[in-house]
C-alpha positions, 0 to 999 in steps of 0.5 A: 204190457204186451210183450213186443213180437221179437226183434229178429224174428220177422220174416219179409212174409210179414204183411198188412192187408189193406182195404182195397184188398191189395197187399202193402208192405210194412217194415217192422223191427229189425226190417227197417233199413236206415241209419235215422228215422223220424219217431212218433211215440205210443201216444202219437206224439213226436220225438224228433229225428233219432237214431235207428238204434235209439228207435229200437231201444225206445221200442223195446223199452216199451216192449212194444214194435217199431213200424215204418209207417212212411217209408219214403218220406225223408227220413223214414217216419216209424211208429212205436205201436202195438203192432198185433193190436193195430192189425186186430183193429185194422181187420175190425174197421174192415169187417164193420165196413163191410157189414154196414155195406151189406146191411142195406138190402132190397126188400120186395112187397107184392102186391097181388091187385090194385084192388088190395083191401084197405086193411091189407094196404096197411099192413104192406105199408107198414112193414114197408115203413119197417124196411125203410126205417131200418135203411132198406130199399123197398121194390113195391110189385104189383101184379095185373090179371086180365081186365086190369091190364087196361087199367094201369093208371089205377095202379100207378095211383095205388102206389103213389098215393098209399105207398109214396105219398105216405112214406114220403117222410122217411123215404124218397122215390128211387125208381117211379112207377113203371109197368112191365108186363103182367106187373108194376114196379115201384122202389123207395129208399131211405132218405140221406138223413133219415137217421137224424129224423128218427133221432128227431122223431125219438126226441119228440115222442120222448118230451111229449111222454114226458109232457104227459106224465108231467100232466098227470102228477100236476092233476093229482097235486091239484086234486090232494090240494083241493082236498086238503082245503075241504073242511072234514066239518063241512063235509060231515055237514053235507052228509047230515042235511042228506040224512034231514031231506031223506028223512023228512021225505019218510015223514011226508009218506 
């Protein structure tokens, strides 16, 4: 086990840093100041309403710290933790909030005309795909040049049905198409349950490969059976009837 941090040796500098980023207080040790408290043990179970010297002898026993968790509920709630484990796994919930807050980005796609190619369509629209399945939002920008400015309706068509309509199954339309200037906007976002239709869509792409493949062990069984059934006679047989007709036919010449 950990050795505990030392009772007497806590300083008031001692702090826990919340996820709001402001500071709170935690009493630990020799800090608490009560004559009882109510003790939750290492494993979260409750030990009833004790002594405060009775909480530090558990605790040093354990060789673990006493935490006040509850300074102000009657009498004070402590814990029996590893205090250092339980920052470290504090610090670490934090840091995978953050990264998941920052994981989803805008992704931009220019498109140069609504008279794109075809093929270059598909590409834009699978890369679009890519975005938004990895939980992206997507900001479609299509640019308009002279003439084409007149024809705004052909790039809002554009996008709603090469790119909207097509994607409508993993992404919903966060902002619809909008012309500004010399270009068209148009953002997509990721639909609320998109994790569990990719999970879905895997589950289903997985039966069905296994459908297949199931598909073709049963073909070749049938195949080896068929072939087990055919006489090896029989099929010589065939073979020297072959031979009599090639050779009546050399007789006939």
């Amino acid at each position: 086990m950990r050795k505990s941090s030392g009772f007497g040796v806590w300083t008031r500098g001692d702090w826990m840093t919340n996820s709001g980023g402001n500071k709170k207080e935690l009493r630990l040790n020799e800090q608490i100041r009560c004559d009882e408290v109510r003790l939750i043990g290492e494993e979260g179970e409750a030990l009833g309403v004790v002594s405060l010297p009775d909480a530090f002898n558990r605790a040093r026993a354990a060789e673990l710290d006493l935490v006040e968790i509850s300074p102000t509920a009657k009498p004070p709630v402590c814990r029996i933790m590893d205090y250092g484990k339980y920052k470290y796994q504090q610090a670490k919930r934090e840091h995978e909030q953050k990264r998941k807050h920052q994981a989803s980005e805008l992704k931009q796609l220019r498109i140069k005309s609504f008279r794109i190619e075809p093929h270059d369509v598909g590409i834009k629209r699978g890369k679009a795909r890519q975005f938004i399945e990895a939980g992206h939002r997507v900001l479609f920008i299509m640019m308009f040049r002279a003439r084409e400015h007149s024809h705004a309706e052909l790039g809002e068509q554009l996008l709603i049905e090469q790119f909207a309509k097509p994607l409508a199954d993993v992404s919903k339309t966060d902002a619809p198409p909008r012309k500004d200037g010399k270009k068209m906007t148009m953002t997509l976002a990721p639909l609320p349950n998109l994790k569990q239709i990719l999970l879905a869509r895997e589950k289903d792409q997985r039966k069905a490969e296994e459908a297949r493949l199931r598909a073709e062990q049963l073909a070749r069984e049938d195949l080896e059976r068929i072939t087990r059934v055919i006489p090896k006679e029989a099929m010589e047989g065939d073979d020297d009837e072959d031979d009599d007709e090639i050779g009546m036919e050399d007789d006939s010449e």
